[in-house]
C-alpha atoms as one frame of an Amber mdcrd trajectory, in Angstrom:
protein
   0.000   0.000   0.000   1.510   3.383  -0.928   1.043   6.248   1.687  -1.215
   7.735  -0.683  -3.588   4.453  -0.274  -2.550   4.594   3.391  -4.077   7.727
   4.028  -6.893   7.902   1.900  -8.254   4.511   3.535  -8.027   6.638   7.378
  -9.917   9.151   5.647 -12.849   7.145   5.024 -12.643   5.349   8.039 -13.026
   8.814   9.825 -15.814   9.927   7.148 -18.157   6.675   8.332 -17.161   7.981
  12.207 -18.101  11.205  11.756 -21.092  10.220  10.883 -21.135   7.276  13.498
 -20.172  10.491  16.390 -23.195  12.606  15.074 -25.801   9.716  16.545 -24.157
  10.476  20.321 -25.529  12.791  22.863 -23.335  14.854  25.325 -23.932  12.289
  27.972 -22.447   9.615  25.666 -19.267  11.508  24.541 -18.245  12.968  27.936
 -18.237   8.906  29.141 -15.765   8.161  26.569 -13.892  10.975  27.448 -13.322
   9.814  31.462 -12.636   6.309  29.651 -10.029   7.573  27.899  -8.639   9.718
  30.428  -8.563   6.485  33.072  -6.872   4.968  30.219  -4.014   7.301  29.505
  -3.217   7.127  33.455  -3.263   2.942  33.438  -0.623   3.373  30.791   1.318
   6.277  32.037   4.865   4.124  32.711   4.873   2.765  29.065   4.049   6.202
  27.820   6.790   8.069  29.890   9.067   5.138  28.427   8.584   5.703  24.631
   8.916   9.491  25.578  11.988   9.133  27.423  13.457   7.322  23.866  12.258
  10.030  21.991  13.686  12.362  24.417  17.060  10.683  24.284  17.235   9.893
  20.242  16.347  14.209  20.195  19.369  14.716  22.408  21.789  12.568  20.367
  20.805  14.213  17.177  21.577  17.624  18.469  18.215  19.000  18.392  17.793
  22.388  20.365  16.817  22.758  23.807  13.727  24.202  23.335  12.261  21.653
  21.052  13.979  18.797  23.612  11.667  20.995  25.887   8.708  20.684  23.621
   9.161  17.124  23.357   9.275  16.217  27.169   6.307  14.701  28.445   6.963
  15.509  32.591   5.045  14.132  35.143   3.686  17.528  35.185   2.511  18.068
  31.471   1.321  14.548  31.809  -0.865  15.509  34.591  -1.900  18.380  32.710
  -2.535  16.666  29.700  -5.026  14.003  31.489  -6.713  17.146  33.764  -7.311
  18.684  30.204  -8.773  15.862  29.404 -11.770  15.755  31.855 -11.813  19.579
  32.199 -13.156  19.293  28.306 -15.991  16.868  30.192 -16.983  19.412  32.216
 -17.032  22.282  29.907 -20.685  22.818  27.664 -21.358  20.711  24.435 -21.465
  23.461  22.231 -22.725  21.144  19.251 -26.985  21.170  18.858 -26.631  25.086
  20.118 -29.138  27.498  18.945 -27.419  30.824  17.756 -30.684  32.070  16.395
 -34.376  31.808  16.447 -36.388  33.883  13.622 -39.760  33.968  11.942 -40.798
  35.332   8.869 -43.819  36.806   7.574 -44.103  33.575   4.708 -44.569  31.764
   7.503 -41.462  29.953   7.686 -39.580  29.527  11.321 -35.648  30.093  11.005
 -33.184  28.507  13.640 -29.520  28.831  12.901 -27.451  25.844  15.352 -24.298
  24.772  15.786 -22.695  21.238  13.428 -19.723  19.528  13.943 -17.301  20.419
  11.532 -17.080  16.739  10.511 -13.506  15.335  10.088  -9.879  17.548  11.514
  -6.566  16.618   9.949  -4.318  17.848  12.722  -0.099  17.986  11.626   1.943
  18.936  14.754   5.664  18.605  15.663   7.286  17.542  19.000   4.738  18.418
  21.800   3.061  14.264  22.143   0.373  16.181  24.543  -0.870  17.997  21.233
  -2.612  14.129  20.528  -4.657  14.308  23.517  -5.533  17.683  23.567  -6.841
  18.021  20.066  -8.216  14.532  20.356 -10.414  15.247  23.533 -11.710  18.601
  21.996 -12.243  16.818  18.601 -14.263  13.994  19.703 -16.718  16.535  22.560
 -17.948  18.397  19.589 -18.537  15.118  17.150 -15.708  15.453  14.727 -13.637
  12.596  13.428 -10.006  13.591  13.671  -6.739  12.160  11.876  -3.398  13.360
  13.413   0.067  13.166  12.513   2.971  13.704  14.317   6.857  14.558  13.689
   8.993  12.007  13.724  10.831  13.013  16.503   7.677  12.030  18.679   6.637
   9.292  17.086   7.375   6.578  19.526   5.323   9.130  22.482   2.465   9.496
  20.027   2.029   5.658  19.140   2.065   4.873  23.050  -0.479   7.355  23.703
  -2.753   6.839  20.382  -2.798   2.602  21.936  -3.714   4.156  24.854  -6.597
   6.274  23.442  -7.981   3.158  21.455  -8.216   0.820  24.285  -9.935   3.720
  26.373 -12.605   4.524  22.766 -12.521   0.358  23.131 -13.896  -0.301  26.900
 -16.102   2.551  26.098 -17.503   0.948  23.076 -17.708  -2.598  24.344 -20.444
  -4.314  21.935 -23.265  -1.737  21.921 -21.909   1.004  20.102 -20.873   1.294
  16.706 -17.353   0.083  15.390 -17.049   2.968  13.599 -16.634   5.331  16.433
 -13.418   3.631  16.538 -11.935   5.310  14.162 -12.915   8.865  15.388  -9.174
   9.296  16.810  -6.363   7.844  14.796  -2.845   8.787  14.571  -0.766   8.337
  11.382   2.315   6.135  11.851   3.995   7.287   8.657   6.149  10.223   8.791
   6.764  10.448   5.270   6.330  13.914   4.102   3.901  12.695   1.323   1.524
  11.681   4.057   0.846  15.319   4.989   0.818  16.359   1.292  -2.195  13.618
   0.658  -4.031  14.501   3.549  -4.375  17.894   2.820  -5.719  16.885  -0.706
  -8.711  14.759   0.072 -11.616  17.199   0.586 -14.020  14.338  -0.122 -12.698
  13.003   3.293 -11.262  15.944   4.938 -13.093  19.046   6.401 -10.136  21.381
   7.892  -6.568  21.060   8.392  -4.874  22.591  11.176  -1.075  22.563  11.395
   0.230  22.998  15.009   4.290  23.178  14.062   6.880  25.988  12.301   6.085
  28.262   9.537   7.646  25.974   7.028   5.068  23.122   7.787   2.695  25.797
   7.684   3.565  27.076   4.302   4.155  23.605   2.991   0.469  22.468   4.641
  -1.261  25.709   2.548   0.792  25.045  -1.210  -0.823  21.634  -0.820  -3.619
  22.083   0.626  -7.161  21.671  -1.052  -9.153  21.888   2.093  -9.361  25.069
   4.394  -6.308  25.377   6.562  -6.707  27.409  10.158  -2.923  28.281  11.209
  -0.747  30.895  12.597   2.514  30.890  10.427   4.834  32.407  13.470   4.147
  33.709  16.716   6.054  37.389  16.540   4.485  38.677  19.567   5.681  42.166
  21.304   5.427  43.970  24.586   5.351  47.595  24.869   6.711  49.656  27.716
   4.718  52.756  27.911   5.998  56.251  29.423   3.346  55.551  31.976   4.775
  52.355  33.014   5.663  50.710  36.174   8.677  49.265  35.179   9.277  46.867
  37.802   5.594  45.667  36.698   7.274  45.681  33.203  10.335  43.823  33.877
   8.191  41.087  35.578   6.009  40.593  32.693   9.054  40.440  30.255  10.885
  37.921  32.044   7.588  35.789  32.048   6.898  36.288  28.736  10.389  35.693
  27.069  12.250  32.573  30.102   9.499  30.776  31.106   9.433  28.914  27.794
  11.108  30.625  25.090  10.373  28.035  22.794   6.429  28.235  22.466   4.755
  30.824  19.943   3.264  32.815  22.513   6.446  33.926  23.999   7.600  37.669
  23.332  10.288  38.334  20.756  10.319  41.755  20.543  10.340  44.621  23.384
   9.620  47.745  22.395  10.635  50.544  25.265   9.175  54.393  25.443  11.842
  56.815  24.438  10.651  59.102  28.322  11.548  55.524  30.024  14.130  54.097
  27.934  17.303  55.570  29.876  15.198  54.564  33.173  14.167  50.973  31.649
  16.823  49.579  29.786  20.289  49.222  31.889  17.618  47.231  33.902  16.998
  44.780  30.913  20.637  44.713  30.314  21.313  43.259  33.649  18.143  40.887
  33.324  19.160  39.354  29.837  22.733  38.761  31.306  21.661  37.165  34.374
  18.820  34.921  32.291  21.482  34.318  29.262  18.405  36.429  27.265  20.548
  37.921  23.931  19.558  41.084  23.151  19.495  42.483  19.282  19.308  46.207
  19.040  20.715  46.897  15.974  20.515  45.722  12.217  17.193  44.432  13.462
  15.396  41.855  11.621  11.893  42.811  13.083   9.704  39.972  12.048  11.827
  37.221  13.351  10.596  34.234  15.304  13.638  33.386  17.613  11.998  30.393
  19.952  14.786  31.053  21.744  16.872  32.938  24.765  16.963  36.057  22.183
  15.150  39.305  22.030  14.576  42.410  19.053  14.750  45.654  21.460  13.537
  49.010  19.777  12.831  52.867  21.321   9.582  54.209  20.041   8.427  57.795
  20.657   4.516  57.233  21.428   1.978  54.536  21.725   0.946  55.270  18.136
   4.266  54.239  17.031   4.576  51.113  19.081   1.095  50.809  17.104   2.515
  51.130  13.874   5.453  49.441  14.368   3.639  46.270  16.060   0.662  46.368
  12.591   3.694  46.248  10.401   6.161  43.632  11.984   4.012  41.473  14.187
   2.041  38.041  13.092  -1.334  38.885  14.810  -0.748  36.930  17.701  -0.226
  38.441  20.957   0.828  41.702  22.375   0.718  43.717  25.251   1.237  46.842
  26.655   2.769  47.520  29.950   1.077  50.937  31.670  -1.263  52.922  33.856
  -2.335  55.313  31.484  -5.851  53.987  30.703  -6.540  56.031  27.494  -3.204
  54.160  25.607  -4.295  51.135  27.193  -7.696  51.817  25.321  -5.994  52.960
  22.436  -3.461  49.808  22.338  -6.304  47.054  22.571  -8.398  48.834  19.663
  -6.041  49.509  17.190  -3.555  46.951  17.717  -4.379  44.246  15.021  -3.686
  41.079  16.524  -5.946  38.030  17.699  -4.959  38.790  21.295  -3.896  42.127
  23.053  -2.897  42.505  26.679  -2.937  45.636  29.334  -0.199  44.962  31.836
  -0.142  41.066  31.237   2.053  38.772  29.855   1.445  37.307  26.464   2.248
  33.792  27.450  -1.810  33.741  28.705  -2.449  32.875  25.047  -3.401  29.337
  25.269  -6.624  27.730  25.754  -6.431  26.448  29.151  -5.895  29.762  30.622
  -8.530  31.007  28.332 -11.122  28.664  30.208 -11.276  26.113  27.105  -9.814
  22.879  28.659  -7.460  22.585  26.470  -6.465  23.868  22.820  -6.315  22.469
  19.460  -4.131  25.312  18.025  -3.615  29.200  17.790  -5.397  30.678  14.758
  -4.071  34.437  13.382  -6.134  34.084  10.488  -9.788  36.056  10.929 -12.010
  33.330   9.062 -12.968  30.850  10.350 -11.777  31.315  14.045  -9.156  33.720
  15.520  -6.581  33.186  18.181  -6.897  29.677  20.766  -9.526  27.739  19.588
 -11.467  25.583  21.694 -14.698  23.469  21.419 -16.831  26.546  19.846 -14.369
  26.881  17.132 -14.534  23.298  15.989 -17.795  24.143  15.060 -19.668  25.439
  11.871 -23.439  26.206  11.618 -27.052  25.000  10.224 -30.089  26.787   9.257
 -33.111  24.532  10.066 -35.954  25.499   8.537 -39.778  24.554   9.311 -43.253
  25.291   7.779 -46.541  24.385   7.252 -46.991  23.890   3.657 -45.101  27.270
   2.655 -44.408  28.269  -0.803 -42.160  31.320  -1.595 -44.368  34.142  -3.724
């Protein structure tokens, strides 16, 4: 079978279970969803095992630190990963949702409701808790998904795609049907053509999301014949205003930039008000020396994605240009503003252009567990069909049901 074949035959497996997923109520899917999550637990050694060869083969091929970083499950992400799991039981089925009641004067009665989407292709590199996470919110609102992982993960992701079968298994048992399955499988392939032909079979595929670097992204989108929700880069700024506190500032900077350099939500770019700068910045100096945080001042390449201990540093005169500056070098993802000056607060969360803007916060919060959603199946900067974490209301589209009594149009 050639990965082509491979491919196309999990895409009709998860057509038949997205169908199969439709018959289940909330009740149904939220059982399946503590199954699994018991599941993942009874096989936590054997998947901290595969992870810890992954780990080690990621190590002895040089791969940076931050992507090792990416690609550790620890006890605590694991933990998180499960909690994520059963916080998505808690949270509201959004699927069956009326958005709008309306009737008409031809006697017609209008309700617009929310529909799965149907079936996900989800690409991601390194983080293995990306499979759960998109899984769990996936399978809550009735879509099918098909994911497929980097190599450098692959071991982590088979271990915890067994795991998710034999939980979707005991759930099953006898009653249910087969299909459902197949709502959650993982491709074990991690030839490059097997992203290229599931982007390219709309008659199985509903929406692609890649959850990796802007090359994958770019390589998902010249190949792709279904819709693709992404973020190509996550070039996200803070801005030091003149109204600043700047020990506030310097708090939310080191946040944003050490905690974990390496995710897309972490700042790359500090831009400081001219009135503050000589106040502000030999206090950044002795910051990025004491974190190891390289600082780029001049010759500037402003729309750089570093995912790293590195950080663009400009003086700006205003909020307007820290405005300006941010609309023409950011990626519409995240940035904040550091200040007590309420009216450029105001002014900084209308104009900037980005999916999320902060007042004296640290962009790190973009993620959609701190955003209430459980858990995250990516970061969207484009503005159709969702923007910015997307959660369970995002893997949905929308119906019109109509009803009459014998209505013709005149």
């Amino acid at each position: 079978m050639t990965v082509e074949e491979e491919i196309r035959a999990l895409g009709k497996k998860a057509r038949a279970a997205a169908h199969a997923l439709r018959t289940l109520d909330t009740r149904a899917k939220n059982a399946a969803l503590r199954t699994i999550a018991e599941m993942l637990e009874l096989s936590r050694d054997q998947i901290a095992a595969a992870n810890a060869e992954d780990v080690a083969a990621a190590k002895a091929a040089g791969l940076a630190p931050s992507l090792v970083d990416r690609l550790t499950l620890t006890d605590a992400r694991f933990k998180a990963m499960v909690d994520g799991v059963r916080a998505v039981v808690e949270l509201p089925d959004p699927v069956g949702e009326t958005l709008m009641e309306r009737d008409r004067p031809s006697g017609i009665h209008i309700t617009k409701v929310r529909e799965p989407l149907g079936v996900v292709a989800v690409v991601f590199e390194s983080r293995p808790n990306v499979f759960v996470d998109t899984a769990a919110l996936c399978f809550k609102t009735s879509n099918a998904i098909i994911l497929r992982g980097g190599k450098e993960a692959l071991k982590s992701n088979v271990a915890l795609a067994e795991a998710v079968q034999k939980g979707l298994a005991r759930w099953c048992g006898t009653e249910r049907p087969p299909a459902l399955l197949d709502a959650i499988q993982l491709v074990r392939t991690t030839d490059h053509d097997g992203v290229r032909a599931l982007v390219r079979m709309p008659e199985y595929v509903d929406v692609a999301i890649p959850r990796g670097g802007e090359r994958l992204i770019r390589a998902m989108c010249e190949a792709a014949l279904v819709p693709v929700l992404k973020h190509y880069k996550g070039v996200c700024h803070i801005y030091v205003d003149e109204q600043a506190d700047l020990d506030m500032a310097l708090k939310i900077l080191d946040n944003a930039k050490t905690q974990r350099p390496g995710t897309c939500n972490a700042v790359e770019c500090l831009l400081v008000n001219a009135r503050v700068a000589n106040a502000f910045m030999p206090r950044v100096e002795a910051w990025a020396k004491a974190k190891g945080v390289v600082l780029h001042e001049q010759d500037v390449d402003w729309g750089r994605e570093f995912l790293a201990l590195e950080l663009n540093v400009g003086i700006v005169m205003d909020v307007d240009e820290a405005i300006a500056h941010i609309n023409t070098y950011g990626s519409h993802h995240s940035e904040a503003i550091v200040t007590r000056d309420e009216v450029n607060a105001a002014k900084f969360l209308r104009l900037v252009d980005s999916a999320a803007v902060y007042h004296n916060a640290s962009t790190r919060f973009t993620d959609g567990g701190e955003f209430g959603m459980g858990a995250e199946i990516g970061i969207s900067t484009d503005k159709l069909h969702a923007r910015g974490p997307m959660g369970l209301e995002e893997l949905t589209t929308y119906k019109y049901r109509i009803t009459g009594d014998g209505c013709v149009r005149s």
